[in-house]
C-alpha positions as a printed Julia matrix, in Angstrom:
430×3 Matrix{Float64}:
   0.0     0.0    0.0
   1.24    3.24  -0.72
   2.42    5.57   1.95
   0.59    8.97   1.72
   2.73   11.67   0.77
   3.43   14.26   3.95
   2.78   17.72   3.48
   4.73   20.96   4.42
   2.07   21.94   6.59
   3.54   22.94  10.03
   0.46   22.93  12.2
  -3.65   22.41  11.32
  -5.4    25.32   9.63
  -6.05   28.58  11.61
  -8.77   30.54  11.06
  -8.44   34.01  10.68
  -6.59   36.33  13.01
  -6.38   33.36  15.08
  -2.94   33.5   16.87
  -1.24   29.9   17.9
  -0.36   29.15  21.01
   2.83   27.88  21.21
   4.17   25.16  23.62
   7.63   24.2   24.63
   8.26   20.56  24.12
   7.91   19.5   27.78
   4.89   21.86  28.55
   3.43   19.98  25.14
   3.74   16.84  26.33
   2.71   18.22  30.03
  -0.35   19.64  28.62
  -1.45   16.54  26.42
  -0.47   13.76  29.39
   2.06   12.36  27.11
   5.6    11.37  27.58
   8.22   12.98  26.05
   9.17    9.8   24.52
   5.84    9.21  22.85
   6.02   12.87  21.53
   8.95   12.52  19.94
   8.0     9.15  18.22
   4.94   11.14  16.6
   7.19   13.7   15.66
   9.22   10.79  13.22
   6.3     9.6   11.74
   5.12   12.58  11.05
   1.8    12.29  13.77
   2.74   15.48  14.68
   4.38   18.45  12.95
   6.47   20.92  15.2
   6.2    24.69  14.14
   9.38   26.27  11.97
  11.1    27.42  15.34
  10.72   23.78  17.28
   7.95   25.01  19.25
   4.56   22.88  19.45
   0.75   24.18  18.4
  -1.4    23.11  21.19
  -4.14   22.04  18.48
  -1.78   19.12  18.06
  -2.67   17.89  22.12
  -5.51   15.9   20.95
  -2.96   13.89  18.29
  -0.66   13.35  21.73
  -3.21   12.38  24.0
  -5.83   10.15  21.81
  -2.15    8.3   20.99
  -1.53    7.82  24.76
  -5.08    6.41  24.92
  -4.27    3.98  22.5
  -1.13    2.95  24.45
  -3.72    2.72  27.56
  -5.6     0.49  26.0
  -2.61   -1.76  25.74
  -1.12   -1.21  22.19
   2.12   -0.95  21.95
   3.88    1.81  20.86
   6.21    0.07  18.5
   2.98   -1.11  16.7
   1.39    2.48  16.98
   4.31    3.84  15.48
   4.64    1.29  12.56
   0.63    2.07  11.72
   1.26    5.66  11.4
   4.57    5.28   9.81
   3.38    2.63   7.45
   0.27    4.86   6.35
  -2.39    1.9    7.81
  -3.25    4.55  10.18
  -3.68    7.9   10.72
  -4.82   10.61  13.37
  -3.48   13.9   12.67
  -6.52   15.15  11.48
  -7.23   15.56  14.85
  -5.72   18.44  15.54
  -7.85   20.03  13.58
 -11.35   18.72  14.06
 -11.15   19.59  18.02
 -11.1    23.43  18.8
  -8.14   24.61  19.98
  -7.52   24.09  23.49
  -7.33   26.24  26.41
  -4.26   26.88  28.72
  -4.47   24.23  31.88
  -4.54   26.36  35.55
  -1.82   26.96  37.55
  -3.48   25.49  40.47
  -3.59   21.49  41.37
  -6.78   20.23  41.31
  -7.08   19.64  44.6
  -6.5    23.27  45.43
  -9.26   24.37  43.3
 -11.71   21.97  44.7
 -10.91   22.83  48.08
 -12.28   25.97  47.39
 -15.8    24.55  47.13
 -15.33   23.74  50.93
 -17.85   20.92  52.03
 -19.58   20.86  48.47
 -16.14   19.66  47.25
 -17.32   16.0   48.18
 -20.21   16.5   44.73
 -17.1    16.38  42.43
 -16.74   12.45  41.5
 -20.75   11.97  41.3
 -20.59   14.91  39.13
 -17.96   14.06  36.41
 -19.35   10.19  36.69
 -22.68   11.91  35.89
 -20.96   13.64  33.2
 -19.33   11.19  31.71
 -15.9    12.36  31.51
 -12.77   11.72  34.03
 -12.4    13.59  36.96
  -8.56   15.0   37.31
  -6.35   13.49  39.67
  -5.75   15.71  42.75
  -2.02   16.72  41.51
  -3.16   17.11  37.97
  -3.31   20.86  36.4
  -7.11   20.57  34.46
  -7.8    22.95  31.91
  -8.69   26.58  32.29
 -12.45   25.93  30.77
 -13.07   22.66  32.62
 -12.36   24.39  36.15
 -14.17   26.94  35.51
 -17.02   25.36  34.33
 -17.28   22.24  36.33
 -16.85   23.92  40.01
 -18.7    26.89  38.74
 -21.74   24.32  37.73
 -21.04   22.65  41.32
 -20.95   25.78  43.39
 -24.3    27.21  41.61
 -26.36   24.68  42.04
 -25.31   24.15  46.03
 -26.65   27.52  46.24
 -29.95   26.09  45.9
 -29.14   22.5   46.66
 -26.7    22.51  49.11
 -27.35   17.94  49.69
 -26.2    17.2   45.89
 -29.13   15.54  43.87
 -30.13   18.16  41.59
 -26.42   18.24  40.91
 -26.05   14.85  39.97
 -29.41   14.7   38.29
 -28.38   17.78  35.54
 -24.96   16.79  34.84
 -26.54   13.18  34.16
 -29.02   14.92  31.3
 -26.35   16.67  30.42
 -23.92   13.99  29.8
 -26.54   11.47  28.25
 -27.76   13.75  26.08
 -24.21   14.89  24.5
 -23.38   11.56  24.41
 -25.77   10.73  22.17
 -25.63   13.43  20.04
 -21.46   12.84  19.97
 -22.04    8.77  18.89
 -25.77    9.13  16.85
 -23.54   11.85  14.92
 -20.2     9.79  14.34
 -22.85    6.71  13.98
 -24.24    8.35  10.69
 -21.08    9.92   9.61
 -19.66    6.27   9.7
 -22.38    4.79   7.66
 -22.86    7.88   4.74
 -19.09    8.49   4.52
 -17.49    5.19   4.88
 -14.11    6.69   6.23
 -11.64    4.31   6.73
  -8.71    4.1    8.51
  -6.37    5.77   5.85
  -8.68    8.74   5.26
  -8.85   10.26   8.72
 -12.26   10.72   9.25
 -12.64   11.72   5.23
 -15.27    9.73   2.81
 -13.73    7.09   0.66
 -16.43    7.27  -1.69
 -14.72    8.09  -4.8
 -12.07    9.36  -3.76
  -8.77    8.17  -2.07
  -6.48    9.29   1.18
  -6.33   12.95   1.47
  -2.95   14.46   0.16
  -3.43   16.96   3.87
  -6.03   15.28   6.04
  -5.47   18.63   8.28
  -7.1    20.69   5.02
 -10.84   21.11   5.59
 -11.04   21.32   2.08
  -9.88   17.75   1.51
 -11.3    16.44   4.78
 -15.18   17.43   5.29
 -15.07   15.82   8.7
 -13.37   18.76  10.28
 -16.07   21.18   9.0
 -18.59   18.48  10.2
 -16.89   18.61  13.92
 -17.0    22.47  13.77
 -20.54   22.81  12.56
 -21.59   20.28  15.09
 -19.85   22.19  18.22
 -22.29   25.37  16.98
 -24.73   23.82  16.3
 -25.37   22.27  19.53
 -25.03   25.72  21.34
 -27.42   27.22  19.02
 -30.13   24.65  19.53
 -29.82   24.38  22.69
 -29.84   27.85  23.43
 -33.33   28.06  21.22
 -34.87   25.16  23.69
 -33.7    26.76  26.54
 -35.73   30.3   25.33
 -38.82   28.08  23.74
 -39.19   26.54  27.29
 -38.69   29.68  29.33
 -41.19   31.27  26.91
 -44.29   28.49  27.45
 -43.06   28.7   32.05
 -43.43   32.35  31.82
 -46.61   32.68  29.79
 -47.89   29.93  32.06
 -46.8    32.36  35.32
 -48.22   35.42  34.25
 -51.42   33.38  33.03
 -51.63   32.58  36.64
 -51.38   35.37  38.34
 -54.01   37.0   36.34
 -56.7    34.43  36.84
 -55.67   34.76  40.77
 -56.47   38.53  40.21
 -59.96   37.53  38.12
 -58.5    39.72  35.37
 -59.16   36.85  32.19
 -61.34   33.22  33.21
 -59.93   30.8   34.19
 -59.4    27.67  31.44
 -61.25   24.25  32.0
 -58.31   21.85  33.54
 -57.88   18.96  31.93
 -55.15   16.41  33.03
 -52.13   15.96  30.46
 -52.27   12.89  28.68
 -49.49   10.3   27.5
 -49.64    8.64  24.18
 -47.89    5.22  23.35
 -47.85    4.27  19.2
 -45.45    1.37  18.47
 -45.34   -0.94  15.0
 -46.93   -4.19  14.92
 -44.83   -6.81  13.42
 -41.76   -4.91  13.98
 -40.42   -8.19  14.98
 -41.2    -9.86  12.09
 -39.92   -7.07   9.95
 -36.62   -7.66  11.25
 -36.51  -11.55  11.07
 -37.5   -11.44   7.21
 -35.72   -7.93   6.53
 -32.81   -7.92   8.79
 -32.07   -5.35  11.12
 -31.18   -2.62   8.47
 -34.69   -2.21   7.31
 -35.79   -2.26  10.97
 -33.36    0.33  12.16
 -34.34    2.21   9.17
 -38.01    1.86  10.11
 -37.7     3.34  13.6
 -35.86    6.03  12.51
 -38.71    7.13   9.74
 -41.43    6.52  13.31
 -39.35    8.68  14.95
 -39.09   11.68  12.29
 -43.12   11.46  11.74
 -43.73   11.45  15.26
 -41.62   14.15  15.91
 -43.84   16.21  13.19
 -47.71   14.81  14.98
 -46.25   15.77  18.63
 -44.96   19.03  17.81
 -48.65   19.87  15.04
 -50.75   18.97  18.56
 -48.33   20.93  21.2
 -47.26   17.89  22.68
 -43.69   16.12  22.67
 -41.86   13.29  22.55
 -40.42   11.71  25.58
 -38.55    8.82  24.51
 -37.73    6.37  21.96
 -38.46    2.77  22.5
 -37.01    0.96  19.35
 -39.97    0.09  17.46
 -42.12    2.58  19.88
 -42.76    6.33  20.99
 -43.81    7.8   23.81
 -45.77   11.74  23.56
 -46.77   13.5   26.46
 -49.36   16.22  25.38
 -51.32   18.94  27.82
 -54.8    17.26  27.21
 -56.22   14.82  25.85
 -57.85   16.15  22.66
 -54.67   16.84  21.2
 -53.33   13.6   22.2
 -56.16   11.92  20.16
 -56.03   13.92  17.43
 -52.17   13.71  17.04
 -51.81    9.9   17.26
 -54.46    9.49  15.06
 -52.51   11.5   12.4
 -49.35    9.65  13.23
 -51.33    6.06  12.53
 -52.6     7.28   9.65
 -48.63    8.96   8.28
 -46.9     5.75   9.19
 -49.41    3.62   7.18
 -48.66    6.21   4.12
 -45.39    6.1    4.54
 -45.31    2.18   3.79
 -44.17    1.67   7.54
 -45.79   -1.7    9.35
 -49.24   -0.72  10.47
 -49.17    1.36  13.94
 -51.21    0.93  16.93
 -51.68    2.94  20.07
 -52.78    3.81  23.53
 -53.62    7.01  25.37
 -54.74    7.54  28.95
 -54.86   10.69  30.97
 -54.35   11.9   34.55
 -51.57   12.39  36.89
 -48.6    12.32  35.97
 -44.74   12.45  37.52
 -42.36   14.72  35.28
 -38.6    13.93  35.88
 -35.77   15.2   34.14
 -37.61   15.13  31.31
 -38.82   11.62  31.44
 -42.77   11.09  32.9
 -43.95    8.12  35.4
 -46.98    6.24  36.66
 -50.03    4.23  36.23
 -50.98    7.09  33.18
 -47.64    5.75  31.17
 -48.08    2.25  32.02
 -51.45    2.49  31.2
 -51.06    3.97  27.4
 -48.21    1.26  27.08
 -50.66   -1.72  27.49
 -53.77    0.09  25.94
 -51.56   -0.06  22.48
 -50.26   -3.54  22.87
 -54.25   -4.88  23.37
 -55.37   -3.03  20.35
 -55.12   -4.32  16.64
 -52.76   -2.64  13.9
 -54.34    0.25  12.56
 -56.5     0.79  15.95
 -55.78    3.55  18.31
 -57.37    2.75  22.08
 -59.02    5.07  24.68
 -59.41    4.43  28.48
 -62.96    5.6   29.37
 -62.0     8.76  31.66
 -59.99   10.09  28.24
 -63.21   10.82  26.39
 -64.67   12.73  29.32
 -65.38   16.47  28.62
 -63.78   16.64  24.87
 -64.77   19.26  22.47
 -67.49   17.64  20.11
 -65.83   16.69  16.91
 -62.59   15.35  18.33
 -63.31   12.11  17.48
 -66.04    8.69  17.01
 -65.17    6.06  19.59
 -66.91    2.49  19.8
 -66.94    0.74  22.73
 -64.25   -2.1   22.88
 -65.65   -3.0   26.68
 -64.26   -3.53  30.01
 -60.56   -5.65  29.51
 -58.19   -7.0   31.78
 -54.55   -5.75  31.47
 -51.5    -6.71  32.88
 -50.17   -4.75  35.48
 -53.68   -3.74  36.69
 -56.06   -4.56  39.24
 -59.22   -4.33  37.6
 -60.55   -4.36  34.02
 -59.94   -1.21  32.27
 -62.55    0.35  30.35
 -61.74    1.05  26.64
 -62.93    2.5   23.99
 -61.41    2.54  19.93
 -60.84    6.04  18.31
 -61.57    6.59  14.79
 -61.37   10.3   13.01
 -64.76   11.85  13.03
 -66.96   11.51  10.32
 -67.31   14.7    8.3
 -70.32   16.92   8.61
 -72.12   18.08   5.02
């Protein structure tokens, strides 16, 4: 195989006006974890690129520390340095897919969590919530991970001074990047088909890139950029959607309390449960491809229903979705849609369940008999069908729907028969 030819490049692209911070050898290697030993073995095959004057760009960290990971993981680094040097293997593009890091503190880490005082003990649930290491007590952390990390833990003690809601954010927090970070490499792995050579680059028509540091040859890096600013964008959107609905709720409140507009008829929220029959058999005489590809088309068109009836979705179960919605007319008019998208869309036929009442809303996920209940409604119904429990149809705004009776059933998981009843859309009026 032929080695890839090395480029004069000195250091990854900098944007603009960007000035590079330079590192001495030893504060490199300091900085990345590395020994100076493994640095200067990247250095001769080329891993890493020191600037003109012998000096290090930090960018180049990542290259120094993902190698140490390897060796962690028990390669050795004869063999790491014969897959780079042979051109098997490759991971300088990595210096310039991560954004450039930040300067590490002059302070040990245990100095800077001693600061926290008694709140100091929240540190190793945190990071294990998060998902990442926590620094050793003699190790220097970077600037932006200090900061960030004790300034998250000394917040919230302001208002939790025991812990959980600590533990319970930085777990939504970490779950939910981590998904984004692997259902984003996931599909980049499966549309691009990089291989080993490329560094993150497509192979489709094309070979190894001449510079896998150049953007231009390598779309991955623009990929890793976009999907750094893109994350901070919609999450900063959700964060002023949600504030928006709290606040309009508040004030909504407080005028009612002062009798200056009527109060609305409450109606309990209600949780919908829509799965695919069959899915099982899809996937025994399909294979899993067409299955995976099946849930993901349930989840885009029941992202579309939950948001068109003001609900949302609240999980993903495989072959199912769960949809919390504020009442129960939009919840039936909603899943009926969704039955009626994923039979157009050439999907298995889809069944569900709705039942309303109390419900318990944690971190984002909801509990109780209500969420059972929808669950087991759907699996007793037939493909096509979309069950009821009895109290659901109390009070709705004529039109909302025709329901037959289906009669009282027993379900597992429940005491007594459950009362159900079978949606349909209404019949049109002349």
């Amino acid at each position: 195989m032929a080695r890839p030819v090395r480029t004069a490049r000195a250091s990854p692209p900098q944007a603009a006006g960007w000035r590079v911070r330079r590192l001495s050898r030893e504060a490199f290697a300091q900085e990345a974890g590395a020994t100076l030993e493994l640095v200067d073995r990247l250095v001769d095959v080329g891993a890493i690129q020191p600037l003109p004057d012998g000096e290090f760009d930090s960018r180049e960290e990542v290259v120094a520390s993902t190698a140490r990971a390897i060796l962690d993981a028990g390669v050795r680094l004869e063999d790491v340095a014969w897959a780079l040097d042979s051109g098997r293997f490759g991971i300088r593009s990595l210096g310039a897919i991560f954004s450039e890091p930040t300067p590490r503190t002059a302070e040990r880490y245990a100095e800077l969590a001693s600061a926290l005082g008694d709140s100091a003990e929240l540190l190793p649930s945190v990071y294990a919530a998060f998902g990442i290491p926590e620094p050793e007590p003699d190790d220097h952390p970077r600037v932006d991970e200090a900061e960030l990390v004790i300034g998250f833990v000394r917040l919230w003690s302001l208002v939790d001074p025991g812990g959980e809601a600590h533990v319970r954010v930085a777990r939504l927090v970490g779950d939910a990047t981590r998904r984004i970070a692997e259902g984003w490499l996931d599909v980049w792995d499966e549309v691009a088909e990089p291989s080993a050579i490329t560094q993150g680059a497509p192979t489709i028509g094309k070979g190894p890139p001449l510079d896998p540091t150049d953007p231009d040859q390598n779309p991955s890096i623009g990929m890793a950029a976009l999907g750094r600013r893109l994350v901070s964008l919609v999450h900063e959107r959700q964060v002023e959607a949600t504030l928006h609905a709290r606040i309009i709720a508040a004030i909504e409140n407080v005028l009612v309390a002062a009798d200056r507009i009527p109060r609305t008829p409450e109606r309990p929220p209600a949780i919908a449960f829509v799965d695919l029959a069959g899915f099982t058999s899809l996937t025994e005489q399909h294979g899993d491809e067409v299955a995976a590809e099946s849930a993901t088309r349930l989840q885009e068109l029941a992202e579309v229903a939950a948001r068109r009836g003001g609900g949302r979705i609240v999980k993903l179960l495989g072959d199912g979705v769960l949809m919390r919605f504020d009442n129960s007319e939009t919840a039936i008019r909603s899943t009926l849609e969704l039955v009626v998208d994923i039979g157009s869309a050439g999907l298995p036929p889809a069944r569900g369940g709705i039942a309303a009442g109390r419900v318990v809303v944690r971190d984002g996920d909801v509990f109780g008999r209500v969420v059972n209940l929808a669950a087991r409604i759907a699996a007793h119904v037939g493909p096509g069908e979309v069950g009821v429990e009895e109290g659901v149809v109390v009070a709705l705004p004529r039109g909302t729907a025709r329901f037959d009776p289906i009669g009282r059933v027993p379900l597992k998981g429940f005491a007594e028969p459950v009362a159900l009843w079978r949606a349909s859309a209404p019949e049109r009026q002349p």
